[in-house]
TORMARZA-478436 format. One record per atom (N, C-alpha, C): atom name; x, y, z; residue in one letter. Coordinates in pm, whole numbers. Layout:
BEGIN
R  atomo       x       y       z  residuo
R     CA       X       Y       Z        a
...
***
This chain:
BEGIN
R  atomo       x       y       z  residuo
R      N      85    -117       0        x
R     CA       0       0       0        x
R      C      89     124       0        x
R      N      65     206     -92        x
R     CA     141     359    -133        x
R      C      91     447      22        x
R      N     197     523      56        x
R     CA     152     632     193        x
R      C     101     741      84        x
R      N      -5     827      53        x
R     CA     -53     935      43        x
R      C      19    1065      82        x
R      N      75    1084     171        x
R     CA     176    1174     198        x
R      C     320    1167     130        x
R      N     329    1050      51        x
R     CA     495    1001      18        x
R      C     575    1009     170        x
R      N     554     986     248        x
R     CA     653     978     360        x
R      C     764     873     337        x
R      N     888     919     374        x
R     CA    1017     861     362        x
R      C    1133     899     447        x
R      N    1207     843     449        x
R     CA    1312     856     577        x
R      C    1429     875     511        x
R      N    1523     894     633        x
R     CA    1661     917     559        x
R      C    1796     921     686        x
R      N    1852     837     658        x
R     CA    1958     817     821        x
R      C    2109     859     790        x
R      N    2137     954     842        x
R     CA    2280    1011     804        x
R      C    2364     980     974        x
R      N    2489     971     943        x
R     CA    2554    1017    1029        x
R      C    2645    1100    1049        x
R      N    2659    1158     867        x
R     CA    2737    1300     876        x
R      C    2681    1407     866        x
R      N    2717    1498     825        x
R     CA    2672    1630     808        x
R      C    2662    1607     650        x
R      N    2512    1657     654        x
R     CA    2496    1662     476        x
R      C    2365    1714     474        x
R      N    2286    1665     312        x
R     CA    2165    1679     295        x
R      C    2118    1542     289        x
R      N    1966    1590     387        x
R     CA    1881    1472     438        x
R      C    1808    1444     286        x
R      N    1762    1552     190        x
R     CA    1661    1517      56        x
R      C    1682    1661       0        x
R      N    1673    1659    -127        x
R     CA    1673    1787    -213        x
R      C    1524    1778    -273        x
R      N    1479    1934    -259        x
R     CA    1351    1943    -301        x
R      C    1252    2024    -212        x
R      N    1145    2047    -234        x
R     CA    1059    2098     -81        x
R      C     969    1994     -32        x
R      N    1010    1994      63        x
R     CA     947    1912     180        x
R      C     940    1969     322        x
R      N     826    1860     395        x
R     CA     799    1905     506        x
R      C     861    1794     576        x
R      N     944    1827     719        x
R     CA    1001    1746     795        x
R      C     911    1693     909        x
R      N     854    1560     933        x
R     CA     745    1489    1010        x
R      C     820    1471    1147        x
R      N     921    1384    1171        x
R     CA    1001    1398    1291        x
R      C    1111    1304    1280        x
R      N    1189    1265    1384        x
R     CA    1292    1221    1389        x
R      C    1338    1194    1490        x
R      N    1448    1059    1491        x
R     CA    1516    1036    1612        x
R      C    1644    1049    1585        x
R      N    1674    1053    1707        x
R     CA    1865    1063    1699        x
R      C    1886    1033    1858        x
R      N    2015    1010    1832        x
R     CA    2115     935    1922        x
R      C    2237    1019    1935        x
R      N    2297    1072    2050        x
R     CA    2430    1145    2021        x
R      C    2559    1091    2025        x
R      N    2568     944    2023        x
R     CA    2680     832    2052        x
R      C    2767     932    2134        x
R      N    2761     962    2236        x
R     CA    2840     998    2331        x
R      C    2880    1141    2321        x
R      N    2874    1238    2205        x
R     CA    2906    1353    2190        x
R      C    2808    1436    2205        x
R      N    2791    1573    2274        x
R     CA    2728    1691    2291        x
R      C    2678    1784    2231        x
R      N    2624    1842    2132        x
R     CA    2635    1981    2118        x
R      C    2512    1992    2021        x
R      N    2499    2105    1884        x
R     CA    2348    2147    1852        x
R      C    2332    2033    1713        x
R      N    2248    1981    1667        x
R     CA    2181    1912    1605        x
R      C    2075    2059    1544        x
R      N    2133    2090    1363        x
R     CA    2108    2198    1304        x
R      C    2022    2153    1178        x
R      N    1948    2187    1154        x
R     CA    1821    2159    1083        x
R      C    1835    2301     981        x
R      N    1868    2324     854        x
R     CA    1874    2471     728        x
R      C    1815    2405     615        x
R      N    1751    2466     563        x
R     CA    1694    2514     457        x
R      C    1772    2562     313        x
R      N    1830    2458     242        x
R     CA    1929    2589     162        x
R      C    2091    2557     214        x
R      N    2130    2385     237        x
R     CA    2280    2360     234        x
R      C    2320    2397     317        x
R      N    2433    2387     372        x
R     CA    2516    2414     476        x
R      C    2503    2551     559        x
R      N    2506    2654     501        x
R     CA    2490    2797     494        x
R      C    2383    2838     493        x
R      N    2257    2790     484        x
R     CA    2118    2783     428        x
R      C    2052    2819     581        x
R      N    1955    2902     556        x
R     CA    1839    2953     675        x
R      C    1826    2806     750        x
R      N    1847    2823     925        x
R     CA    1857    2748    1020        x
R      C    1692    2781    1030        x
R      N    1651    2629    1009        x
R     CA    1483    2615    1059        x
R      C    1419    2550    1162        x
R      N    1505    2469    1229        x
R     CA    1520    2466    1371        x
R      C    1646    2361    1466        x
R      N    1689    2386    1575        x
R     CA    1797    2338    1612        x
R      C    1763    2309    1756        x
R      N    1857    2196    1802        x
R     CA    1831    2170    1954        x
R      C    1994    2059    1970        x
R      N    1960    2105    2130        x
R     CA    2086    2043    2202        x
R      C    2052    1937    2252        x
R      N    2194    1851    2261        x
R     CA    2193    1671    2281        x
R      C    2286    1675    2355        x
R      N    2264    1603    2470        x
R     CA    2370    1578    2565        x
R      C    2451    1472    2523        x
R      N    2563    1394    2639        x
R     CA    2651    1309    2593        x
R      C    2562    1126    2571        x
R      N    2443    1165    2659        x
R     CA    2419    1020    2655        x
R      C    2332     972    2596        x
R      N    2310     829    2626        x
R     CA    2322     743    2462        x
R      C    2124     740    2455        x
R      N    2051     777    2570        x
R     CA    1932     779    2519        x
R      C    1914     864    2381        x
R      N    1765     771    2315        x
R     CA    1729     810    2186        x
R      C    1618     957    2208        x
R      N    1648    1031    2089        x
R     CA    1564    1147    2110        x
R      C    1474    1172    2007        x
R      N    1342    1168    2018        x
R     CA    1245    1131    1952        x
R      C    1103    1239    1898        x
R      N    1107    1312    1853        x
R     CA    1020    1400    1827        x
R      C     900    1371    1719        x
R      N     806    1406    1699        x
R     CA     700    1411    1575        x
R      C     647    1575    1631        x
R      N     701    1639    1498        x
R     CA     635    1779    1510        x
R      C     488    1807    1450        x
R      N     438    1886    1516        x
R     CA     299    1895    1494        x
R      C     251    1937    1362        x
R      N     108    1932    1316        x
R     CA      63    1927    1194        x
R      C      93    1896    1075        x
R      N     114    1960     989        x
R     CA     241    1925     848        x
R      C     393    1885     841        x
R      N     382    1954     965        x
R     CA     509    1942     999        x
R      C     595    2042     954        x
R      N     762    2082     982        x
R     CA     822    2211     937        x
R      C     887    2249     747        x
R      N     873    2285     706        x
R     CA     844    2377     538        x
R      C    1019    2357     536        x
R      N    1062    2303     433        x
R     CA    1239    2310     392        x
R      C    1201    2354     236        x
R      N    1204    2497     175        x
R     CA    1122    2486      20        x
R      C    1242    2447     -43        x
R      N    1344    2451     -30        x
R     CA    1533    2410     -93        x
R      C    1576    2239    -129        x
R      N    1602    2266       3        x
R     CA    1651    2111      77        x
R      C    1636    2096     224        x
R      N    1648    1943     279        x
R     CA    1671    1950     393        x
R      C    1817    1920     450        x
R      N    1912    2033     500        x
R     CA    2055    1988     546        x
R      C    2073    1953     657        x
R      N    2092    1895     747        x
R     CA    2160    1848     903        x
R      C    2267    1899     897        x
R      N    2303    1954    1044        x
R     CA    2438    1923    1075        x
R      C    2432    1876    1228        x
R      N    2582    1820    1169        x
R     CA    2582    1694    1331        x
R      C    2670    1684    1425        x
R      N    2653    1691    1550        x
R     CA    2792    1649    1634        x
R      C    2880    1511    1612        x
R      N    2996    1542    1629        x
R     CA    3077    1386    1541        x
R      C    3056    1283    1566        x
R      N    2933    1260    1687        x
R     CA    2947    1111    1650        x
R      C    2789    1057    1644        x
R      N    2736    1214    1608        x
R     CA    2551    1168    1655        x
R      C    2519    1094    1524        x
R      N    2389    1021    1554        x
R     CA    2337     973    1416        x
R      C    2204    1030    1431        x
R      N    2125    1062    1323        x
R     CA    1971    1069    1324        x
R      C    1895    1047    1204        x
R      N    1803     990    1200        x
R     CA    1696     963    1097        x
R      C    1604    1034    1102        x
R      N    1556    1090     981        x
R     CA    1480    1224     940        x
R      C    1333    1155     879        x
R      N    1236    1147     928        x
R     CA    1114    1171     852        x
R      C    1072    1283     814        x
R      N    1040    1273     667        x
R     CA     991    1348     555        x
R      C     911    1325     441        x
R      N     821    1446     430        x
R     CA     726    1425     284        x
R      C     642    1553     205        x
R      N     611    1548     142        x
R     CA     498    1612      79        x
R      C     392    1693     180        x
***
């Protein structure tokens, strides 16, 4: 059965782009494998309008969000950036 939304995922553990295109970001987990610091969500590549960001401590619990309604607007791309050793998987769609 096809999802109606196209929902799809995407698991990085570097710093890159999560999908090129516009999309709305549904939610995501991540893990900070032991390292600290901001977990950066832009619009528009590396350099690209920061559309939202949050801090991860050192430990290894998973961090789990589903943002409300449509979820958040990337009209570009969606880029991460990551602390060196976090991983996270991005839900996304239409």
């Amino acid at each position: 059965m096809s999802d109606p939304q196209g929902l799809k995922s995407f698991h990085r553990e570097t710093t890159g782009t999560v999908a090129t295109g516009a999309f709305y970001v549904k939610s995501y987990h991540c893990i900070s494998g032991g390292t600290a610091g901001d977990i950066i969500f832009r619009d528009g590549g590396a350099s690209g309008t920061i559309v939202f960001q949050f801090n991860i401590g050192t430990g290894t619990q998973p961090i789990v969000l589903t943002l409300p309604g449509a979820g958040l607007l990337f009209e570009t791309d969606i880029h991460v950036t990551l602390p060196a050793t976090a991983k996270i998987t991005t839900f996304y769609g239409k």
